[in-house]
C-alpha positions in Angstrom: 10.8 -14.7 15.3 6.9 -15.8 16.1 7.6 -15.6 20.1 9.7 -12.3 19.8 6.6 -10.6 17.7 4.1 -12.0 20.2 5.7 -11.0 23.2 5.8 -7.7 21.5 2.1 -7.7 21.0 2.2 -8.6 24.6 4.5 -6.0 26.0 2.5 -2.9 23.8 -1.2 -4.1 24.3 -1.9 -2.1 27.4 -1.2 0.9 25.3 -3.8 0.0 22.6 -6.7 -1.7 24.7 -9.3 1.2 24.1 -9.2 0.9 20.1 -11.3 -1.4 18.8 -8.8 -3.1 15.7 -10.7 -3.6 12.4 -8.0 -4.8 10.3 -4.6 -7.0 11.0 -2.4 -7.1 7.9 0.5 -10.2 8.1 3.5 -8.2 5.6 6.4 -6.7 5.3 8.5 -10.1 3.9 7.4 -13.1 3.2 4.7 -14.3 5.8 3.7 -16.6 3.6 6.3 -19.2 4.6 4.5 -19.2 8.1 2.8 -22.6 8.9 -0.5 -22.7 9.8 0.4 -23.2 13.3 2.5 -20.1 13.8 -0.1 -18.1 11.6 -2.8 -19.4 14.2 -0.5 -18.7 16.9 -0.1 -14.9 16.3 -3.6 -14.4 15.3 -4.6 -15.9 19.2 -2.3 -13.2 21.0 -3.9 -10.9 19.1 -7.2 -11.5 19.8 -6.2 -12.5 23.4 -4.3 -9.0 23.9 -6.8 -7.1 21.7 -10.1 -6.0 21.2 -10.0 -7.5 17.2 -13.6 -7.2 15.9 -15.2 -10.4 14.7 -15.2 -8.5 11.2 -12.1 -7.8 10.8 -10.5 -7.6 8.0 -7.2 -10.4 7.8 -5.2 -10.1 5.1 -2.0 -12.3 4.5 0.9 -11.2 1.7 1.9 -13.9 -0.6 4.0 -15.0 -3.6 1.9 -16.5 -6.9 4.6 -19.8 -5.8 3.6 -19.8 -2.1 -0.3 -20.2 -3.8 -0.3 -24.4 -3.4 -3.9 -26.0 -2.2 -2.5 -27.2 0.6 -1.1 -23.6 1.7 -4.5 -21.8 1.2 -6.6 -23.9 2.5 -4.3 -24.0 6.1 -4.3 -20.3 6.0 -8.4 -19.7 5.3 -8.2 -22.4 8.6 -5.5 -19.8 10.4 -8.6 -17.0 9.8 -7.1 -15.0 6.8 -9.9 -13.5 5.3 -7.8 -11.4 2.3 -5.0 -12.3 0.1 -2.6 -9.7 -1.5 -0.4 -11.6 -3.8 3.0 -9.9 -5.3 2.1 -11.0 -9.3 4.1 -8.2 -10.6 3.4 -9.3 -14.5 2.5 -12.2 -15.9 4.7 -12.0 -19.1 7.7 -14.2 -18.5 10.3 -12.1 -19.5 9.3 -9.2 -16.7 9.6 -11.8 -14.3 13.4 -12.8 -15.4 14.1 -8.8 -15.4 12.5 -8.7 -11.8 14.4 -12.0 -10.2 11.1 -13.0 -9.3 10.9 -16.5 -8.0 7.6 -17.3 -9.9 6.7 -17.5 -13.3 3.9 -16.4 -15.8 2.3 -19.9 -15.7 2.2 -19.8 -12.1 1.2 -16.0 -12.0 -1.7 -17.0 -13.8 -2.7 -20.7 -12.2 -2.4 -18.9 -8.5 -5.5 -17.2 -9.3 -7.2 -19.8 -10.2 -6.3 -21.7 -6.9 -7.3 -18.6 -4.8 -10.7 -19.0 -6.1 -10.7 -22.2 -5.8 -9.8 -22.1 -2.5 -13.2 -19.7 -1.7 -11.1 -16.6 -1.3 -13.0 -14.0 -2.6 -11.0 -11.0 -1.3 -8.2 -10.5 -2.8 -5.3 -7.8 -4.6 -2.5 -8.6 -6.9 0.7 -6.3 -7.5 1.1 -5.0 -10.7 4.2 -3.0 -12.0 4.4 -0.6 -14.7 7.0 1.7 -16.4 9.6 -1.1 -16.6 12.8 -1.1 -19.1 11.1 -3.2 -21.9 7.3 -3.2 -20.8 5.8 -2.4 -24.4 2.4 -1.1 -24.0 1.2 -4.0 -25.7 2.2 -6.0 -23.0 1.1 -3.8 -20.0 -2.3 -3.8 -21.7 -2.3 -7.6 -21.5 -1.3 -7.7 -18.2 -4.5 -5.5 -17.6 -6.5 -7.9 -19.6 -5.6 -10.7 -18.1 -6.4 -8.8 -14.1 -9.9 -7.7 -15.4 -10.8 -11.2 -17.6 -9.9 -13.1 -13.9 -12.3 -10.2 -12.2 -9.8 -9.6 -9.8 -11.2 -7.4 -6.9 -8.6 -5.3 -6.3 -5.6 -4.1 -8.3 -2.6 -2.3 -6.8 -0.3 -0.9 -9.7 3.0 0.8 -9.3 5.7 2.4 -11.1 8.9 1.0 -10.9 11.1 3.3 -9.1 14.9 2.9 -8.5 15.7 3.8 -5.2 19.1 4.8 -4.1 21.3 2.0 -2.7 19.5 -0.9 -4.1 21.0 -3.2 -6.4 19.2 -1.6 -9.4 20.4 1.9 -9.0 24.1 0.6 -8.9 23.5 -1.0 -12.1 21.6 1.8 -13.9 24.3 4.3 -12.5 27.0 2.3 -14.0 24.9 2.3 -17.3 24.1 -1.6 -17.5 20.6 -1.1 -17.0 18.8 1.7 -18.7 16.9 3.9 -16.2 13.0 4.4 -15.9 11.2 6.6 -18.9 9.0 9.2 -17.4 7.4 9.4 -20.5 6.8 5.7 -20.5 5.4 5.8 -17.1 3.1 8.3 -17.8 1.8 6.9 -20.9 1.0 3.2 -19.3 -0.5 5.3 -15.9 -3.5 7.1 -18.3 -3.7 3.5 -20.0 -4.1 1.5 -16.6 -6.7 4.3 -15.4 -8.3 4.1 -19.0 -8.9 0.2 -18.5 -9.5 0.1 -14.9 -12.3 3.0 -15.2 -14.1 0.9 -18.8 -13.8 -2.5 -16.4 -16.0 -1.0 -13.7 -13.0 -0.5 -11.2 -12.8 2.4 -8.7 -10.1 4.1 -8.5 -10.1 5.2 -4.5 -6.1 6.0 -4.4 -3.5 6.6 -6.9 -2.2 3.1 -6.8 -5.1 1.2 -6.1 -8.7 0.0 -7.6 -10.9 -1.9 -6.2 -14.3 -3.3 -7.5 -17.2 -1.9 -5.6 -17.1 -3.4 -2.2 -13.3 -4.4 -2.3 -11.7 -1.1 -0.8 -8.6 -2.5 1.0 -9.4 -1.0 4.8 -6.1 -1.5 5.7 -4.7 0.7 3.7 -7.8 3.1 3.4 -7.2 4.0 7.3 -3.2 5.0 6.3 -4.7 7.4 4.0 -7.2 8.7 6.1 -4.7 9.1 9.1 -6.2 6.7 11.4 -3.6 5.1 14.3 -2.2 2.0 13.5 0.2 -0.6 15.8 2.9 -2.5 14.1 5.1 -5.6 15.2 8.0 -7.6 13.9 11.6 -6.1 12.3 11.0 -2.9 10.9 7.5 -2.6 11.5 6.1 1.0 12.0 3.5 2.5 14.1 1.7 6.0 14.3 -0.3 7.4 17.4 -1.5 10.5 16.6 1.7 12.4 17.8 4.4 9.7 17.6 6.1 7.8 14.2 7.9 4.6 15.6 9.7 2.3 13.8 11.1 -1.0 14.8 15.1 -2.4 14.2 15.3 -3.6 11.0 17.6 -6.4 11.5 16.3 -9.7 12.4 18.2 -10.9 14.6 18.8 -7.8 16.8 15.4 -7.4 17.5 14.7 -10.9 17.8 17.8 -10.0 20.9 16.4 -6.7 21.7 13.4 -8.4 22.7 14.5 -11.1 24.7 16.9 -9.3 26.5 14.5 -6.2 27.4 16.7 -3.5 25.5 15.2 -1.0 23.3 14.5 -2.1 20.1 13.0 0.5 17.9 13.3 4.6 17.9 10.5 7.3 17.5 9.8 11.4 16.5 7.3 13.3 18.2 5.7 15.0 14.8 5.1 18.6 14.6 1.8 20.0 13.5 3.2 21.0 10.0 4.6 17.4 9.9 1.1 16.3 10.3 -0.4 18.7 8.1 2.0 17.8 5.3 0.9 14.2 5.6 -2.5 15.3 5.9 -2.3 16.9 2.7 0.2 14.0 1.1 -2.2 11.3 1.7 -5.4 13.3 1.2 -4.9 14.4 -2.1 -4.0 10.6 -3.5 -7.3 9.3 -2.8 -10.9 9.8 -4.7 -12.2 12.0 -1.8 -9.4 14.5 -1.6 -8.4 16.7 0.5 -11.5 17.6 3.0 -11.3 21.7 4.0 -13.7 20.8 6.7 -11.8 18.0 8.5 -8.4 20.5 7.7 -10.1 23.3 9.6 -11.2 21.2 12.3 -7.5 19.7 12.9 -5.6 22.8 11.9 -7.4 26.1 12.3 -9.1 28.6 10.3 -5.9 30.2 9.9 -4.0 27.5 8.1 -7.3 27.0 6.0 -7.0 30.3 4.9 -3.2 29.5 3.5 -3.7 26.6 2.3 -6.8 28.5 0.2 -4.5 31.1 -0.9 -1.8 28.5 -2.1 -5.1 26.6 -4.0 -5.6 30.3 -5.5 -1.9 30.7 -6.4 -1.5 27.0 -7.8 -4.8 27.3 -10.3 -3.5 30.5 -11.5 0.5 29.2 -12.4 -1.5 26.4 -13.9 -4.4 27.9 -15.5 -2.0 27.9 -18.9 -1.0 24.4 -19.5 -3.4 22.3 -20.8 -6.1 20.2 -18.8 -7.0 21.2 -15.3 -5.2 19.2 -12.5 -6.9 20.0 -9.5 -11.2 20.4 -8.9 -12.2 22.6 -6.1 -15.9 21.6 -5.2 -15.7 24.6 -2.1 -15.3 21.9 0.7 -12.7 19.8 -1.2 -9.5 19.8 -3.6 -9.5 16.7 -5.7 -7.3 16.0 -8.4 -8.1 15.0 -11.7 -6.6 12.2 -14.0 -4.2 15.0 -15.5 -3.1 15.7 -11.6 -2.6 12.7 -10.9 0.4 12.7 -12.6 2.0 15.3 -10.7 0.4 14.3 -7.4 4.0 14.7 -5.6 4.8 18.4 -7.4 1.1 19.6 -6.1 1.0 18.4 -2.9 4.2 19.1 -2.4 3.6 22.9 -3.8 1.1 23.2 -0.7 3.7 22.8 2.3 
């Protein structure tokens, strides 16, 4: 898997040489079961094949029972800079509900051995909205992120997507699907407690503590190009989406035998302008009229303003305002946020 992800690096550098890269994110699985070696290894073609800035930012995904002394301080050796580490909740009986491998002891003690370790950049995973999350206990789970002044926070609502394991069971009624109402409710309180704790909150799913913006994922948002490598990896040049074969061991083929390993669409302009729009309106900046105009036309400025006008006037009726329009930029508020989707979906 290492040699058939660095001879992909190899193979697609020429492509890339003129960007300098500012962040290298190690995901998508568990690359935490990567020795040191391997770890040091891919970070070597990288900066052999590419121009990686000495500032880069490095970040490595982990598991709270991946977090051992030994582990951290090999990887801080490898040059990872940035941990993000999947906690999910540090209440036991989440955990169970989840199948996660971990548990709330060593939820909590990883973060303790990050520290230790001198990391000083790092996210955790939080999920909200679960069957049998009380408020309460989503509130301690908060607590227990802001008493550890964890930098940055990425929260989520559990969602049940369609073919998983977890839709079959809440179709066939032995799991109780996710409250909306519940969801809500525990969103407000983690942007409540994240707002009093001095966090900023730059994206819907993500805080950060001044300084601790993740860049990685700041410049998907933004719309910036970005190379990936490995099964199922996905890359965006300005005009094409790529994505790589899935399946491990058919790329791991693909690749030493030269076939084609991953497929690609060529985006239209109002695919781009509906990402645009998607991303835009999830962060703290929001949607930037300027920059739209300067991508898209005066003409498409002008719809988009008549579908602002059309919006704030279905709206105007029920209850707290969803959007602010500053006359360069639509942001949403706290209320929007809710129904990021519905609006940005209500300006295609």
């Amino acid at each position: 898997m290492v040699n058939a992800i660095a001879r992909e690096l190899e193979n697609r550098a020429s492509l890339w040489e003129q960007y300098p890269i500012e962040t290298l994110y190690f995901g998508g699985g568990t690359p935490s079961l990567l020795s040191q070696e391997e770890l040091t290894g891919l970070l070597s073609t990288v900066r052999k094949q590419f121009n990686l800035s000495a500032t880069a930012e490095i970040t490595l995904e982990a598991n709270p029972d991946d977090l051992s002394a030994v582990a951290l301080d090999s990887w801080r050796k490898a040059g990872i800079n940035r941990l993000s580490i999947g906690v999910q909740s540090f209440h036991e009986s989440d955990l169970q509900w989840m199948n996660r491998a971990h548990s709330a002891y060593e939820a909590r003690e990883g973060l303790n051995r990050v520290r230790a370790a001198g990391f000083e950049n790092y996210s955790i995973d939080l999920i909200y909205g679960t069957p049998g999350l009380s408020d309460v206990n989503w509130v301690e789970n908060m607590e227990i992120a802001i008493n550890n002044k964890v930098p940055h926070l990425s929260c989520y609502a559990l969602t049940v997507e369609e073919k998983t394991t977890l839709a079959h069971l809440v179709k066939t009624g032995r799991m109780p699907d996710t409250d909306p109402e519940q969801q809500s409710r525990q969103f407000l309180l983690l942007m409540e407690f994240a707002q009093k704790a001095g966090y900023e909150h730059y994206e819907i799913s993500n805080f950060a503590l001044p300084g601790y913006r993740s860049r990685h994922n700041s410049s998907y948002w933004s719309g910036e190009l970005y190379l990936g490598a490995g099964p199922g990896a996905h890359s965006y040049d300005g005009r094409y989406r790529r994505w790589n074969l899935s399946n491990n061991a058919l790329y791991i083929k693909a690749i030493e035998t030269g076939e084609n390993f991953h497929e690609e669409e060529l985006l239209t302009e109002e695919n781009r302008r509906h990402e645009y729009i998607m991303t835009a309106l999830r962060t703290a900046e929001g949607l930037d009229l300027g920059y739209y105009t300067s991508q898209y036309g005066l003409k498409e400025t002008e719809l988009l303003a008549e579908k602002l006008t059309q919006y704030l006037k279905q709206t105007e009726k029920e209850g707290p305002d969803r959007l602010v329009f500053t006359g360069d930029r639509i942001v949403l508020t706290d209320e929007g946020k809710l129904f990021a989707d519905g609006i940005a979906s209500f300006f295609f």
